[in-house]
TORKEVEX-159851 format. One record per residue: residue in one letter; x, y, z of N, C-alpha, C, O in turn. Coordinates in steps of 0.05 Angstrom, whole numbers, plus 5000, padded with zeros to 4 digits. Example, Ala and Ser with C-alpha at 12.3 -4.5 7.8 and 13.67 -1.06 7.14 Angstrom:
2
A526448865156524649105156526449345156528549345169;S525749555142527349795143525850015157526850235161;
//
This chain:
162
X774809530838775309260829773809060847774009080871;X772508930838771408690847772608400859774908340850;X771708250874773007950874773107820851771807840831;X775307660857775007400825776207230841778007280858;X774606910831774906720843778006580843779106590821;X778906510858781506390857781906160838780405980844;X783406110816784105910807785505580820787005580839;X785005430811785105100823788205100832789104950850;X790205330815793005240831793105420853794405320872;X792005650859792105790887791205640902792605620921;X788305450904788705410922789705100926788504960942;X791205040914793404740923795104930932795304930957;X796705150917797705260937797905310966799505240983;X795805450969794205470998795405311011797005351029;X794705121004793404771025796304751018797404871036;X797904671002800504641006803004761033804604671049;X802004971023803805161046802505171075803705221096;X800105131075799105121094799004901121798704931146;X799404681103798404411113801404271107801804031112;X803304451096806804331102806704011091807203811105;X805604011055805203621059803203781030801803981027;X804703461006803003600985800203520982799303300990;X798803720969795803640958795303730928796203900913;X793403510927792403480891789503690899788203680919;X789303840878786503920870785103820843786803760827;X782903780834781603670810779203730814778203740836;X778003780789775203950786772803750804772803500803;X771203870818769503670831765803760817765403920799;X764303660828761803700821760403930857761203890881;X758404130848757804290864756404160883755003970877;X756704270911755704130936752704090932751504260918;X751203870944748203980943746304030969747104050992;X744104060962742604160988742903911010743003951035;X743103641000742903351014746503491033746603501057;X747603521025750903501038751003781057753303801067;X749803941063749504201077750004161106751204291122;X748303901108748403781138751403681158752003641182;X753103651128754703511130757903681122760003561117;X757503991122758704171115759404301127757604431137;X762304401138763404581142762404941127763204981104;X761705061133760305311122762105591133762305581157;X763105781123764605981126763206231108763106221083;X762106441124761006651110764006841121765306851142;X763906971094765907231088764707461084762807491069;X766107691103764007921100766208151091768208121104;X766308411071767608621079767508791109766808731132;X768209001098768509181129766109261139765809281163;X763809301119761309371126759409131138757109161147;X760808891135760308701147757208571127755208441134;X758008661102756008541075757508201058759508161044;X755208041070757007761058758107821027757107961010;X760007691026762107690998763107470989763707430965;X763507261014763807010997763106821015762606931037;X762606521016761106331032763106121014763206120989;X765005911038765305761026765305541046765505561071;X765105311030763405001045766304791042767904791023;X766304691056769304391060766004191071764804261091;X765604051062765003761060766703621087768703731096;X765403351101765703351123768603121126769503021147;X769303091107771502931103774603111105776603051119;X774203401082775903551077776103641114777903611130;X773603741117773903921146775603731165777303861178;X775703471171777003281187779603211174781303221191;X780303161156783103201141784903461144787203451151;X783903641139785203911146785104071166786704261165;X783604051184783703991211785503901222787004051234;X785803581222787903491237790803511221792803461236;X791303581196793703591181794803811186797303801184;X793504101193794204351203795504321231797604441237;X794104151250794504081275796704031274798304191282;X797803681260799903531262798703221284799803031297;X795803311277794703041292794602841267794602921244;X794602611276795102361253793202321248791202371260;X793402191224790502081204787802001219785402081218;X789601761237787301731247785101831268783201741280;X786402071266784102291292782602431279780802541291;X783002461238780102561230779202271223776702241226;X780602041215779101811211777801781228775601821218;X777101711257775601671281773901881280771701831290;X774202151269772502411267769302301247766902331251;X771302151225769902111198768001801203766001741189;X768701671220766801431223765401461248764101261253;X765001711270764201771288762501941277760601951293;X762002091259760302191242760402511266758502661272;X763102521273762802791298765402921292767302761293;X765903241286768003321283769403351319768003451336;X772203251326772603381348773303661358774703811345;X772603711378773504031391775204131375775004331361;X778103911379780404031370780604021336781604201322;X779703851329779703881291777204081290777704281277;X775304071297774204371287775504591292775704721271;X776504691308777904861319780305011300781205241299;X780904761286783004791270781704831241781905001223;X780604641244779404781211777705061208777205201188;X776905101236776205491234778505551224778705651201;X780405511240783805621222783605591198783605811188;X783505441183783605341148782305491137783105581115;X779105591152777805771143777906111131777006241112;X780006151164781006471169783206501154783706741150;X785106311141786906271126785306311096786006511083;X784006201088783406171066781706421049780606441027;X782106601072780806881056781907031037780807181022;X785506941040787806971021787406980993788407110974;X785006720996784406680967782506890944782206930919;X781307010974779307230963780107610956779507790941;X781907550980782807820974785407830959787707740962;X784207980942786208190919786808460919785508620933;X788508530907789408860902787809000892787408980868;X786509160907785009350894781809300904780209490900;X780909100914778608980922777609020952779509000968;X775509080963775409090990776308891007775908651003;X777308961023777808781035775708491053773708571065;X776108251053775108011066776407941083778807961083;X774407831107775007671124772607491134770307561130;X773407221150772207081156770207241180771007381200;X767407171171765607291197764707081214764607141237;X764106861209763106741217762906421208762606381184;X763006171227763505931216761105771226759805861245;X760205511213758305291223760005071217761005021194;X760304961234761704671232760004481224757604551223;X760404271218758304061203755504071227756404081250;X752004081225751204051235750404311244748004351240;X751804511255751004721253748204991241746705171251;X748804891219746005011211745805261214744705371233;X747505421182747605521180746205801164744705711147;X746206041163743606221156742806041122744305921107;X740106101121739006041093740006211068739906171043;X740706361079741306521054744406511049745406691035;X746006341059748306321070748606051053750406081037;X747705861052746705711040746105631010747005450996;X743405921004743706000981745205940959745205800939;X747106180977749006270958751206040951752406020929;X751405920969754205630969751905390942752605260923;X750405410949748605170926748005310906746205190893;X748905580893747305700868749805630843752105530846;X748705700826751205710806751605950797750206140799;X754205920784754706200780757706200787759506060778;X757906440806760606500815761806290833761406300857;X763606060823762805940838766405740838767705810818;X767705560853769605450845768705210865767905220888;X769004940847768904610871771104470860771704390838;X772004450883775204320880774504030889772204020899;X776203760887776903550905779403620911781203680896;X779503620947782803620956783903420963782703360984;X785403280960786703120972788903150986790903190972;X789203131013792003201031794202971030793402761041;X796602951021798102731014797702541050797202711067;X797902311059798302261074795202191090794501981101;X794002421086790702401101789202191082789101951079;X788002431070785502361053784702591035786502741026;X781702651028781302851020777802901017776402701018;X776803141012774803181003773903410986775403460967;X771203570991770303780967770304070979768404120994;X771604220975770904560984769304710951770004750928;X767204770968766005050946766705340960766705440983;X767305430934768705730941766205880921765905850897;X764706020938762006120923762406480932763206520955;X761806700915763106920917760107020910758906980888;X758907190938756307360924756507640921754407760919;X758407760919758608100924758008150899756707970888;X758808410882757708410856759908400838762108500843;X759208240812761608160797763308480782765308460769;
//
């Protein structure tokens, strides 16, 4: 059995249970090469350590869920978001959001995923890593909104074989 992309209520789910505080999801438009810079980036690998899925939070989501996982207040990803700099501690946390969010990928019967590796906004991350988050196809772009924060765009992009 193969991956299949998570549907829009798993992951409000997710972010719900996760982030203890509700969130809206709604269909968004796919990230582009211009916003990469400005992206949170998460490559997913199985056991053989072959990427499987790459997914991107936008630099708004990454500072919202970050600090909402934390229990730091709005305004410590707001100051994140007009400082144009994620801090130590909200990146830190949104790696968490990341290693959490593999939930979404693994299924019964499917190899198993996990997070291999993260680029925080700026970062600059592999090209082919990249790729795969800007192609179409297998692909899910949410808007999140965290009740209380704010919100932004995660692509959930799946390259293993369908």
């Amino acid at each position: 059995m193969s991956h299949v992309l998570p549907v829009p209520k798993a992951v409000k789910d997710l972010f719900d249970d996760l982030l203890g505080r509700p969130v809206t999801v709604n269909p968004a438009d796919p990230l582009k090469a211009a916003d990469i810079p400005r992206t949170l980036v998460a490559l997913y690998t199985d056991e053989r350590l072959q990427l499987m899925a790459v997914i991107g939070m936008d630099f708004e989501l990454t500072a919202y869920s970050g600090a909402a996982i934390g229990l730091i207040p709005p305004g410590g990803a707001e100051a994140c978001i007009e400082d144009s700099e994620i801090s130590k501690m909200i990146g830190e946390n949104a790696i968490e959001v990341c290693n959490i969010l593999a939930g979404l990928i693994n299924k019964e019967g499917a190899p198993r995923v996990k997070l291999h590796q993260t680029f925080l906004p700026g970062g600059g991350p592999p090209a082919d890593a990249v790729n795969h988050l800007l192609a179409l196809g297998r692909r899910l772009d949410l808007k999140v909104d965290v009740s209380g924060y704010g919100g932004g765009k995660i692509s959930i992009a799946l390259t293993g074989p369908a």
